[in-house]
PyMOL Python script that loads the backbone (N, CA, C, O; Angstrom):
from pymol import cmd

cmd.read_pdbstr("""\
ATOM      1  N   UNK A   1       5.960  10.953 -14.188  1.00  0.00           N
ATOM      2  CA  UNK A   1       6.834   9.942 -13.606  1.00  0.00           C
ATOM      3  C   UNK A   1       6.400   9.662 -12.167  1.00  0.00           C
ATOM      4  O   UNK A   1       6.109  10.521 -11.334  1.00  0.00           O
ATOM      5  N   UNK A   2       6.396   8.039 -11.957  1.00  0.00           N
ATOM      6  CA  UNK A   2       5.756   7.753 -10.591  1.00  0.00           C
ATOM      7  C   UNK A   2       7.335   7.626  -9.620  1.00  0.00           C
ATOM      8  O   UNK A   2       8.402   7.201 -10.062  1.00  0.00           O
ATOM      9  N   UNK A   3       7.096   8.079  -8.363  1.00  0.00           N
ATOM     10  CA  UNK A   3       7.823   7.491  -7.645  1.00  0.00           C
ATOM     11  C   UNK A   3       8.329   6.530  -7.450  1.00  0.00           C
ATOM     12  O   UNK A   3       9.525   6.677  -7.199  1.00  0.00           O
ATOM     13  N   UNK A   4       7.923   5.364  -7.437  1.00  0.00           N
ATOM     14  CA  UNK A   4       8.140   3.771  -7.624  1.00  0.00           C
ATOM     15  C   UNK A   4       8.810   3.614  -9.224  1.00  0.00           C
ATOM     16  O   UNK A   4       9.336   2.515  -9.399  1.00  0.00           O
ATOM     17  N   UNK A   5       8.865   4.570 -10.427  1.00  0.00           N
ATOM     18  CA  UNK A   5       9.728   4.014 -11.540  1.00  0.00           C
ATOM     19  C   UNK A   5      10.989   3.812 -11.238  1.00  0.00           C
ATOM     20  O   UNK A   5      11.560   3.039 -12.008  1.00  0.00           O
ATOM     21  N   UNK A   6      11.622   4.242 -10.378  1.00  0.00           N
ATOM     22  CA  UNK A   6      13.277   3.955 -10.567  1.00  0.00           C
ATOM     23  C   UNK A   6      13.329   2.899  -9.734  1.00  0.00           C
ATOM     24  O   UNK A   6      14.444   2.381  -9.801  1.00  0.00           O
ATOM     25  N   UNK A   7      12.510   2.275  -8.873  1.00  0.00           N
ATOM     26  CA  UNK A   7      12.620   1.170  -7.907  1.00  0.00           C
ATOM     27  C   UNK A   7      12.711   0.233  -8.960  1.00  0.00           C
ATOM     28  O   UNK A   7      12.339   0.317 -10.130  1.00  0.00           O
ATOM     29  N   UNK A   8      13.615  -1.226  -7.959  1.00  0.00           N
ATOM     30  CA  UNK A   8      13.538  -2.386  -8.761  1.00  0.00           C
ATOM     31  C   UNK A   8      12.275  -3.193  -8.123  1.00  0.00           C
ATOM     32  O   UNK A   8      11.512  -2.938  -7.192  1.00  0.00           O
ATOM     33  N   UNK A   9      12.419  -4.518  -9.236  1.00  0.00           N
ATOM     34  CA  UNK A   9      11.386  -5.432  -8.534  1.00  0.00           C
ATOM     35  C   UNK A   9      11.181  -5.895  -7.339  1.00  0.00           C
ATOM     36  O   UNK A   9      10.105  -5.938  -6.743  1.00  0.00           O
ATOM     37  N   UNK A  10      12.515  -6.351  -6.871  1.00  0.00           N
ATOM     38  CA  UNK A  10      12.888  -6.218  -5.457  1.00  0.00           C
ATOM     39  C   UNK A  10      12.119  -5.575  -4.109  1.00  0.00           C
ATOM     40  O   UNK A  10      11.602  -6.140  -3.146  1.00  0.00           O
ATOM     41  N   UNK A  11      12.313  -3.677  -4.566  1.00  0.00           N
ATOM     42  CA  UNK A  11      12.024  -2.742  -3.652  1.00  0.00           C
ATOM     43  C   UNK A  11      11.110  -2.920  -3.851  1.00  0.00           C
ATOM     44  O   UNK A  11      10.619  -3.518  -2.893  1.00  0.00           O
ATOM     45  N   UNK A  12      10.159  -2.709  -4.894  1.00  0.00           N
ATOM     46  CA  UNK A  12       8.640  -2.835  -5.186  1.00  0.00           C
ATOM     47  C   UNK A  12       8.129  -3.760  -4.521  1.00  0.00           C
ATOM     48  O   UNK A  12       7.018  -3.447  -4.095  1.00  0.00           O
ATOM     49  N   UNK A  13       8.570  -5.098  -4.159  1.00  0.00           N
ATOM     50  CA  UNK A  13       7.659  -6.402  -3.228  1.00  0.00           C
ATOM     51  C   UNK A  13       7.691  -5.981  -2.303  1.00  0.00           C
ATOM     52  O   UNK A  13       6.628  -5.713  -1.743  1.00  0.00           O
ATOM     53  N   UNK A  14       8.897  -5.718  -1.695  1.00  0.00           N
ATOM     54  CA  UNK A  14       9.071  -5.526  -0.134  1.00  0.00           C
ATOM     55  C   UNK A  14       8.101  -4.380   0.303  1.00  0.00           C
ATOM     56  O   UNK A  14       7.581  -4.412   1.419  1.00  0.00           O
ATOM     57  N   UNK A  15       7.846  -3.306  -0.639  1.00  0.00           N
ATOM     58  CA  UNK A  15       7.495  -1.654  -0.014  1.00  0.00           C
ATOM     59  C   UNK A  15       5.766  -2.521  -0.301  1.00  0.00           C
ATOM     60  O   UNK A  15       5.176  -2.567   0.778  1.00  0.00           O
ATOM     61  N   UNK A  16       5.044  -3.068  -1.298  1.00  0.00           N
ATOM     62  CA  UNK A  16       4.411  -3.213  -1.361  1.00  0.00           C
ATOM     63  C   UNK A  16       3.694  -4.465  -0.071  1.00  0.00           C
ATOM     64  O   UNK A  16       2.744  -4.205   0.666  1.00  0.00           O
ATOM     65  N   UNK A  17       4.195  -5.336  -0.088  1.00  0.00           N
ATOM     66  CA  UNK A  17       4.313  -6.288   1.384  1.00  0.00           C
ATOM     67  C   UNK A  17       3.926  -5.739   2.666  1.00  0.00           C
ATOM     68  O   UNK A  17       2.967  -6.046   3.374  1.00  0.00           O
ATOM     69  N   UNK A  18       5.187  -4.537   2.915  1.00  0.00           N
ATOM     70  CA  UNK A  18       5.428  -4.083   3.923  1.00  0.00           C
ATOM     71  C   UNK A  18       3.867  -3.096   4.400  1.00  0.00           C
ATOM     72  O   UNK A  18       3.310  -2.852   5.470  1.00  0.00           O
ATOM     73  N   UNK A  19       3.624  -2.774   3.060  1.00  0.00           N
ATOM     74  CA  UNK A  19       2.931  -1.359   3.383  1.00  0.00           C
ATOM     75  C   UNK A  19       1.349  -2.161   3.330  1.00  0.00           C
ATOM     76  O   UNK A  19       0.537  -1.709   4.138  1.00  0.00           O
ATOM     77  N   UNK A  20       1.053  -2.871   2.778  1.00  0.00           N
ATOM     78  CA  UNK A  20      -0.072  -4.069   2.950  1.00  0.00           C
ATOM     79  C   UNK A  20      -0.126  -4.981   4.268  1.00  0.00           C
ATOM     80  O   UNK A  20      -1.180  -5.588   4.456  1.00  0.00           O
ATOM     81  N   UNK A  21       0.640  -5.093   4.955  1.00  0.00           N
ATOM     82  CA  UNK A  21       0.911  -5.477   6.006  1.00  0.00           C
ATOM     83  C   UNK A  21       0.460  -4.480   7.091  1.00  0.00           C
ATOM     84  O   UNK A  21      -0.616  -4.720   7.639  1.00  0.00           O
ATOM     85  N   UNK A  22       1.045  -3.562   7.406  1.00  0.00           N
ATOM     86  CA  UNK A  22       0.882  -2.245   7.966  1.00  0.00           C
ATOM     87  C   UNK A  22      -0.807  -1.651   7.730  1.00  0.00           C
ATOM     88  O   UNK A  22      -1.260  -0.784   8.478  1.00  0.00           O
ATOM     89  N   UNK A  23      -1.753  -2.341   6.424  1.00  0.00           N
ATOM     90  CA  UNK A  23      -3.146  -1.575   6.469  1.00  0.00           C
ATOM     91  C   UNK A  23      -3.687  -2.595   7.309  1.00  0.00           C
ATOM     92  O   UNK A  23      -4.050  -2.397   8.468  1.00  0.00           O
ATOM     93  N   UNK A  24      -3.756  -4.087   6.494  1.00  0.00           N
ATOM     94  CA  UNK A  24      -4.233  -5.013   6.554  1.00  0.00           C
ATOM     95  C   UNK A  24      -4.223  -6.249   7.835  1.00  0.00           C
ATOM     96  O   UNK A  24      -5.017  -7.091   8.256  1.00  0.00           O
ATOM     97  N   UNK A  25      -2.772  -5.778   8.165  1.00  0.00           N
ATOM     98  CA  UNK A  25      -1.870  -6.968   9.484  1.00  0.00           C
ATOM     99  C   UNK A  25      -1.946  -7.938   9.140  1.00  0.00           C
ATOM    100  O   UNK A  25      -2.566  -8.876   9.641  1.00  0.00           O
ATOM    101  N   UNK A  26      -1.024  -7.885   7.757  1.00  0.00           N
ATOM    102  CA  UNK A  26      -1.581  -9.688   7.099  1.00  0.00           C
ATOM    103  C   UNK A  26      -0.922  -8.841   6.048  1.00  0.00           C
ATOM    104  O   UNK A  26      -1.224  -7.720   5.641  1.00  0.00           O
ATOM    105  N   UNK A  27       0.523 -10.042   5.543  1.00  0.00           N
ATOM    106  CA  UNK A  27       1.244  -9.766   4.405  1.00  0.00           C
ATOM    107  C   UNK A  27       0.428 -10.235   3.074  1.00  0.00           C
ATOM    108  O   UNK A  27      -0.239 -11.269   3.125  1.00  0.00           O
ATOM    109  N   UNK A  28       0.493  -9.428   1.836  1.00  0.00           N
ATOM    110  CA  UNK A  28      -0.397 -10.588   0.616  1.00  0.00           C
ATOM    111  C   UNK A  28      -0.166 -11.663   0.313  1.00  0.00           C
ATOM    112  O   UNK A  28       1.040 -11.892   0.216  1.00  0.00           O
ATOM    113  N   UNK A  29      -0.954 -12.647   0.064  1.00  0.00           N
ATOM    114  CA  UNK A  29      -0.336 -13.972  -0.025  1.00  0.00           C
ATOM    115  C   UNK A  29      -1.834 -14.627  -1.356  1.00  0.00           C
ATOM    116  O   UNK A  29      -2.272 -15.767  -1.510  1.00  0.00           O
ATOM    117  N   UNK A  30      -2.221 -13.300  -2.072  1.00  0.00           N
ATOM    118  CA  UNK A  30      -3.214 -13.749  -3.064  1.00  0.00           C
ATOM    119  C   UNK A  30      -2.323 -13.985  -4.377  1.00  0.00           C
ATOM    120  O   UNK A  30      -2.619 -14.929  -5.109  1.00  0.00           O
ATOM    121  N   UNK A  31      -1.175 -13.104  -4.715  1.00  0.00           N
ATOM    122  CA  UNK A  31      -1.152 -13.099  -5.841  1.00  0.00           C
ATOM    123  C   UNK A  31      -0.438 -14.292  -6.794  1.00  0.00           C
ATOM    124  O   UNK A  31      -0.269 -15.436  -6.372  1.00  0.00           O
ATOM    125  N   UNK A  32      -0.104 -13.919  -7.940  1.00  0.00           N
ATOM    126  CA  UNK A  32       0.317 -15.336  -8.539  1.00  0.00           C
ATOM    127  C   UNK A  32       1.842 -15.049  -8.844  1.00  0.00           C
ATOM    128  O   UNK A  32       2.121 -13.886  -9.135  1.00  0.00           O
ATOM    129  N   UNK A  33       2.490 -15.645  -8.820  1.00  0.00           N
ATOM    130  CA  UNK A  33       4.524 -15.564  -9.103  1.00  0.00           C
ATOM    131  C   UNK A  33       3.944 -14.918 -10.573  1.00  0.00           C
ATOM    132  O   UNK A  33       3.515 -13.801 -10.285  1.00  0.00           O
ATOM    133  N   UNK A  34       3.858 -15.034 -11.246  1.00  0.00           N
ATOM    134  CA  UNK A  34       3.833 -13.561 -12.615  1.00  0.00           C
ATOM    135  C   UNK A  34       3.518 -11.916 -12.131  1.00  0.00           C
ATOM    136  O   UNK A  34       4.065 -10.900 -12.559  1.00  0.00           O
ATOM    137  N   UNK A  35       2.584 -12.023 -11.227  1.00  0.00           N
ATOM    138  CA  UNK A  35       2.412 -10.833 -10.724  1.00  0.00           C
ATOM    139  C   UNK A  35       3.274 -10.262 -10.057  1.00  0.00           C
ATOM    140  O   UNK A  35       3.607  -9.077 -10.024  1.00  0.00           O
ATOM    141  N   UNK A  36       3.723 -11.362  -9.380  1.00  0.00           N
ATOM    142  CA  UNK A  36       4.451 -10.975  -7.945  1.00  0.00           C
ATOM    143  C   UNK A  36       5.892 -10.520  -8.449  1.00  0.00           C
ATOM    144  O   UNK A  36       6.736 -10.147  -7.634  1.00  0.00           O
ATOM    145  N   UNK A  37       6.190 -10.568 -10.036  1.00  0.00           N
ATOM    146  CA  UNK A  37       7.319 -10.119 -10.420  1.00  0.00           C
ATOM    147  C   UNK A  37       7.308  -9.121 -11.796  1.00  0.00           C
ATOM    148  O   UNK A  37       8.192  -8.832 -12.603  1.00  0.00           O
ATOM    149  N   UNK A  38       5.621  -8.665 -11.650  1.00  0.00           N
ATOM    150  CA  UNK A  38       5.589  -7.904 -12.803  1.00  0.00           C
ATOM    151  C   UNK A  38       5.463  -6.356 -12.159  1.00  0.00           C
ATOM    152  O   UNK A  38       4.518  -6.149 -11.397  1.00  0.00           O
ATOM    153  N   UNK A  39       6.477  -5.181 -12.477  1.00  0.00           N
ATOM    154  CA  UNK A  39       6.727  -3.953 -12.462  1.00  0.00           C
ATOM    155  C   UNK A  39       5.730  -3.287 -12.688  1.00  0.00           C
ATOM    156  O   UNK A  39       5.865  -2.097 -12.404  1.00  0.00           O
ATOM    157  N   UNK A  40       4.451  -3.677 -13.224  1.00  0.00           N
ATOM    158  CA  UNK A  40       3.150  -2.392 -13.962  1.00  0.00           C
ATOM    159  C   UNK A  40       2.251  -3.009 -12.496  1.00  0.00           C
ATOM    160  O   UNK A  40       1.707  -2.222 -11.721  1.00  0.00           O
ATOM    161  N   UNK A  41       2.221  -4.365 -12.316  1.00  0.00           N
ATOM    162  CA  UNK A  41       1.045  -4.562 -11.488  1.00  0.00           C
ATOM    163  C   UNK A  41       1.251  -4.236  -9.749  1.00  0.00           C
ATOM    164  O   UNK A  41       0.410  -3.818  -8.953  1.00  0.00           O
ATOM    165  N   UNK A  42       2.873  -4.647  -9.491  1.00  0.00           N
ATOM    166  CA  UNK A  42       2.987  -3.915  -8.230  1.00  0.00           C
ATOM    167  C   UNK A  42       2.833  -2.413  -7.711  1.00  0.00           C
ATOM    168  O   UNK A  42       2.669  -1.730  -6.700  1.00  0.00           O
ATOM    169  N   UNK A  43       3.011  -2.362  -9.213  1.00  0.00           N
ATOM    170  CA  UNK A  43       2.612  -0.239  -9.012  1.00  0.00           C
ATOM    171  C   UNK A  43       1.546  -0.387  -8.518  1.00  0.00           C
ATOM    172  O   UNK A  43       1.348   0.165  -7.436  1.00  0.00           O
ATOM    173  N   UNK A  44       0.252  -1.355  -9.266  1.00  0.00           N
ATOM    174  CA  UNK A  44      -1.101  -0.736  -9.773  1.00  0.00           C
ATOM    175  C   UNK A  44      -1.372  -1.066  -8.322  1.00  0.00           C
ATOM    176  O   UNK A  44      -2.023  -0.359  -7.553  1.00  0.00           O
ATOM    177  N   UNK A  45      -0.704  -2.406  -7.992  1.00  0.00           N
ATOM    178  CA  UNK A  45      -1.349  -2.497  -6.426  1.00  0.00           C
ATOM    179  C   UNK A  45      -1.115  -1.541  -5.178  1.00  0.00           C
ATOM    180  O   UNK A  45      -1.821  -1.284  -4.203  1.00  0.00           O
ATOM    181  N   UNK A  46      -0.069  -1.185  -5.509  1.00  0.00           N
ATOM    182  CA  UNK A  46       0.676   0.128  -4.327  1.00  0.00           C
ATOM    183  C   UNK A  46      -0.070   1.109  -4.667  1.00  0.00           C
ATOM    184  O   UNK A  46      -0.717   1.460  -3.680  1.00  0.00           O
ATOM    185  N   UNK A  47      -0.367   1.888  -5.798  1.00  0.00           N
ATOM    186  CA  UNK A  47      -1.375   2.742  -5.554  1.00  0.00           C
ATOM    187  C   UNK A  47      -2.369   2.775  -5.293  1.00  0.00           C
ATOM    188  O   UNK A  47      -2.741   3.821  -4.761  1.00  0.00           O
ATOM    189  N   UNK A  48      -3.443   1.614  -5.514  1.00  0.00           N
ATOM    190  CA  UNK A  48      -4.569   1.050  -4.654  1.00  0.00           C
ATOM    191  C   UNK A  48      -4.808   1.097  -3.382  1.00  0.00           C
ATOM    192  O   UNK A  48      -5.820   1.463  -2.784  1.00  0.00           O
ATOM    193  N   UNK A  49      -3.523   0.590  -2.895  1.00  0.00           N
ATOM    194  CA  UNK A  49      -3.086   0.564  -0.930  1.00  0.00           C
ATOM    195  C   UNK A  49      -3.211   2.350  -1.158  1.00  0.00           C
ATOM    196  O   UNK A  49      -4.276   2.872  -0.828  1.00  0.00           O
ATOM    197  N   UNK A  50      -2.200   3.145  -1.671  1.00  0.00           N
ATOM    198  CA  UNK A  50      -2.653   4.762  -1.398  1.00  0.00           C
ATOM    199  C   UNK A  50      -4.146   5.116  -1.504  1.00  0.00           C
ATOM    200  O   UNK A  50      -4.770   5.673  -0.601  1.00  0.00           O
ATOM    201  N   UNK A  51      -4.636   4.761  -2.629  1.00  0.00           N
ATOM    202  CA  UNK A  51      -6.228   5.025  -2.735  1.00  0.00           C
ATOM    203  C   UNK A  51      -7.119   4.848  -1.634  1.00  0.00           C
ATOM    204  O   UNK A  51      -8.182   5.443  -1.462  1.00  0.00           O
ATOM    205  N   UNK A  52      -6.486   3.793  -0.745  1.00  0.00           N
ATOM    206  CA  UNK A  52      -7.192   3.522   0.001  1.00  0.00           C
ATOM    207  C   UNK A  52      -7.074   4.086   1.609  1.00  0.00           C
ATOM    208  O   UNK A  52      -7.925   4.262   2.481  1.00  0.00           O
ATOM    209  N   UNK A  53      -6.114   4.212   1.583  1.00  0.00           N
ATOM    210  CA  UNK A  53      -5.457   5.069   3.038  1.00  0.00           C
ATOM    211  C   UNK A  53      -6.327   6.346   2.327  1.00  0.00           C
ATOM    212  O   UNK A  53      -7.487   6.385   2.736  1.00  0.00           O
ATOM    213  N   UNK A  54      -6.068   7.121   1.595  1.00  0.00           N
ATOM    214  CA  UNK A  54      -6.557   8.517   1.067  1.00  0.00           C
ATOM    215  C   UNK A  54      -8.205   8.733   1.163  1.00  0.00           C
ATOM    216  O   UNK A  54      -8.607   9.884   1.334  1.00  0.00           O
ATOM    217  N   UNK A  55      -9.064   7.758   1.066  1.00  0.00           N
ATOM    218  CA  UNK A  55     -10.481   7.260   0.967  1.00  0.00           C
ATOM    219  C   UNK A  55     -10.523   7.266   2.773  1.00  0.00           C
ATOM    220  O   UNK A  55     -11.242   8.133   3.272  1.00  0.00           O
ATOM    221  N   UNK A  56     -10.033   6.650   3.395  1.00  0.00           N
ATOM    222  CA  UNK A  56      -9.640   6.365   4.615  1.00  0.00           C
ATOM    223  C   UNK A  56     -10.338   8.039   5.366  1.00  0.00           C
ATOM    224  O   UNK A  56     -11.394   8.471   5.827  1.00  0.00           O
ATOM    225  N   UNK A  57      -8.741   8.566   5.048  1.00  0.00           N
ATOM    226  CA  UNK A  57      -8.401   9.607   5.710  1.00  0.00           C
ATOM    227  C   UNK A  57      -9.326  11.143   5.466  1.00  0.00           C
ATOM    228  O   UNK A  57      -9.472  12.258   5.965  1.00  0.00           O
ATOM    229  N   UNK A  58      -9.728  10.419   4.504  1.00  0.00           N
ATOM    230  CA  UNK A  58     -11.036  11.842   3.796  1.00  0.00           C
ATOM    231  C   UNK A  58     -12.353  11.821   4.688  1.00  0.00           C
ATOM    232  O   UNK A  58     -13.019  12.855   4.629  1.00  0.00           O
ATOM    233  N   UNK A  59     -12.942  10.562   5.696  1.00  0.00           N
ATOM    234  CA  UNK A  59     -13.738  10.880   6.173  1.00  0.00           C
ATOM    235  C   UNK A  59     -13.387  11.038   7.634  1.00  0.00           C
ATOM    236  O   UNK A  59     -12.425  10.402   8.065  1.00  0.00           O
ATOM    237  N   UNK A  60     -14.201  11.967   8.577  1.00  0.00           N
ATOM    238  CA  UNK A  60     -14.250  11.656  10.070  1.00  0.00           C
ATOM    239  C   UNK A  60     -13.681  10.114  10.561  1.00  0.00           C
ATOM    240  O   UNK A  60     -12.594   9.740  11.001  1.00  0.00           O
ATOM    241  N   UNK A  61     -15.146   9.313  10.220  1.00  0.00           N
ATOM    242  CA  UNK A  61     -15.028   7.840  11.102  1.00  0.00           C
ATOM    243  C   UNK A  61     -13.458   6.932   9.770  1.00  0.00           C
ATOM    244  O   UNK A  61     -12.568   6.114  10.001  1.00  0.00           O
ATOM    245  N   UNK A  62     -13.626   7.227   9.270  1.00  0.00           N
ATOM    246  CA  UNK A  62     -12.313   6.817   8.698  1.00  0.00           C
ATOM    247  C   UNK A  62     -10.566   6.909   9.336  1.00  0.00           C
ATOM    248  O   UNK A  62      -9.575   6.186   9.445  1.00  0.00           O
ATOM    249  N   UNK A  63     -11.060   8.451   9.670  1.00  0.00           N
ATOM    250  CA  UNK A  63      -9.742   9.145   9.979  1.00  0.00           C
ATOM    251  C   UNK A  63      -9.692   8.675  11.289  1.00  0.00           C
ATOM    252  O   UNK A  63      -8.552   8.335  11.604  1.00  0.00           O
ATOM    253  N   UNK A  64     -10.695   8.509  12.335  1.00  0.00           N
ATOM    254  CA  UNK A  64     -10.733   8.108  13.348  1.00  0.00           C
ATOM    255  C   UNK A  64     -10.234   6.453  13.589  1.00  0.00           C
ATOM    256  O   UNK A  64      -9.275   6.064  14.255  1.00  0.00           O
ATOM    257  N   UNK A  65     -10.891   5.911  13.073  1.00  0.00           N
ATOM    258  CA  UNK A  65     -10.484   4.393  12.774  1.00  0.00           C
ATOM    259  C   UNK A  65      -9.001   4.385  12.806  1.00  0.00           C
ATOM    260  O   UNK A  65      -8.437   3.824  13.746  1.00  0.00           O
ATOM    261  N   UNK A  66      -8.069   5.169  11.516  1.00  0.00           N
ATOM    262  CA  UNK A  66      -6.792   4.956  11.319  1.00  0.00           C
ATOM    263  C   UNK A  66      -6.052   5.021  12.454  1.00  0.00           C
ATOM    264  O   UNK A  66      -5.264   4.140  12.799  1.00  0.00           O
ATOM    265  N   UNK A  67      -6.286   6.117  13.106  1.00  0.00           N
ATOM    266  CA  UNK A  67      -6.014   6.689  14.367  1.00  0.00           C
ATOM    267  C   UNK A  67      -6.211   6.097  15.924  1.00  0.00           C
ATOM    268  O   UNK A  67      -5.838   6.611  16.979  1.00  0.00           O
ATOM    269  N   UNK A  68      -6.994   4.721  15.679  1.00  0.00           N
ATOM    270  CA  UNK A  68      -7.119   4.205  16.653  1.00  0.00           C
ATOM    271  C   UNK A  68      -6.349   2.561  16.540  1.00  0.00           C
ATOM    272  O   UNK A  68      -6.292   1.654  17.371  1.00  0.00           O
ATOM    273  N   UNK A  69      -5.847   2.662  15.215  1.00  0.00           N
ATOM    274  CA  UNK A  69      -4.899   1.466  14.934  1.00  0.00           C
ATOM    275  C   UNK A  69      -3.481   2.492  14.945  1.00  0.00           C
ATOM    276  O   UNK A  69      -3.069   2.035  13.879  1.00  0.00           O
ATOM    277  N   UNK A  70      -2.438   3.498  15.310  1.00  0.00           N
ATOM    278  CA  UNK A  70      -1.929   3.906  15.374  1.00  0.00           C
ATOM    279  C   UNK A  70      -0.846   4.593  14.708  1.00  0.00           C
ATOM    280  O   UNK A  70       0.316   4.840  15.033  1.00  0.00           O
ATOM    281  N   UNK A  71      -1.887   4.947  13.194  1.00  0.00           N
ATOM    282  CA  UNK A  71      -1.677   5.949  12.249  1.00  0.00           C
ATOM    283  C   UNK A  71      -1.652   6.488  12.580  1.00  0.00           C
ATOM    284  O   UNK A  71      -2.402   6.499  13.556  1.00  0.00           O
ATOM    285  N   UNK A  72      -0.694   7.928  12.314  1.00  0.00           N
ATOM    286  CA  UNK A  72      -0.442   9.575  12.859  1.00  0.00           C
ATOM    287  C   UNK A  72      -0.299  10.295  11.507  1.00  0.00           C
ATOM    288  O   UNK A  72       0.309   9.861  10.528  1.00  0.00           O
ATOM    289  N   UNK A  73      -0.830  11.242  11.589  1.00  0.00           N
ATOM    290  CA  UNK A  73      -1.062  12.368   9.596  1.00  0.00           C
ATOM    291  C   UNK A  73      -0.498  13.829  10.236  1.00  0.00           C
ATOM    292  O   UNK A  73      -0.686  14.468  11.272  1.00  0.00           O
ATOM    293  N   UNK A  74       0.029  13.927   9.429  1.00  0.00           N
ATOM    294  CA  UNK A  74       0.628  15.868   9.627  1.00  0.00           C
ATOM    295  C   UNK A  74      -1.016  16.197   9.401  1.00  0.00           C
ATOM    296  O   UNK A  74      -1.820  15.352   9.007  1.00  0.00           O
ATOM    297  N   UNK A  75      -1.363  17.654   9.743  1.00  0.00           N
ATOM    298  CA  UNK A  75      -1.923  18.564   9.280  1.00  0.00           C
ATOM    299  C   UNK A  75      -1.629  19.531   8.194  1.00  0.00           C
ATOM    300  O   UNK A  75      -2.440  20.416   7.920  1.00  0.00           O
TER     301      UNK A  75
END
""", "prot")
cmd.dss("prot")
cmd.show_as("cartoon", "prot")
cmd.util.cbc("prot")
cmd.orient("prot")
């Protein structure tokens, strides 16, 4: 069970928006109104955005980068 299953469609745009916004500085504005209200693909895209912070944060100049746009990571 994913975190995002009990969310509605709703929470899912906004968290997905929000959190694409926050990598990118630029809300999405690719997708198509079917997507933008389908429950499997906002997952697939929110975990992508994780994949990618995680890819990020796995190297030095990565981690550094995040860190100089004013990401902060526990240890």
């Amino acid at each position: 069970m994913s975190e995002f299953d009990n969310m509605s469609v709703a929470e899912l745009q906004g968290y997905y928006s929000d959190f694409h916004k926050a990598i990118f500085n630029f809300r999405p504005r690719y997708h198509t109104t079917e997507q933008w209200y389908n429950l499997e693909w906002l997952k697939h895209e929110i975990n992508s955005l994780h994949d990618h912070m995680d890819k990020m944060k796995a190297t030095p100049a990565g981690r550094a980068q995040l860190e100089s746009e004013g990401w902060q990571f526990e240890d």
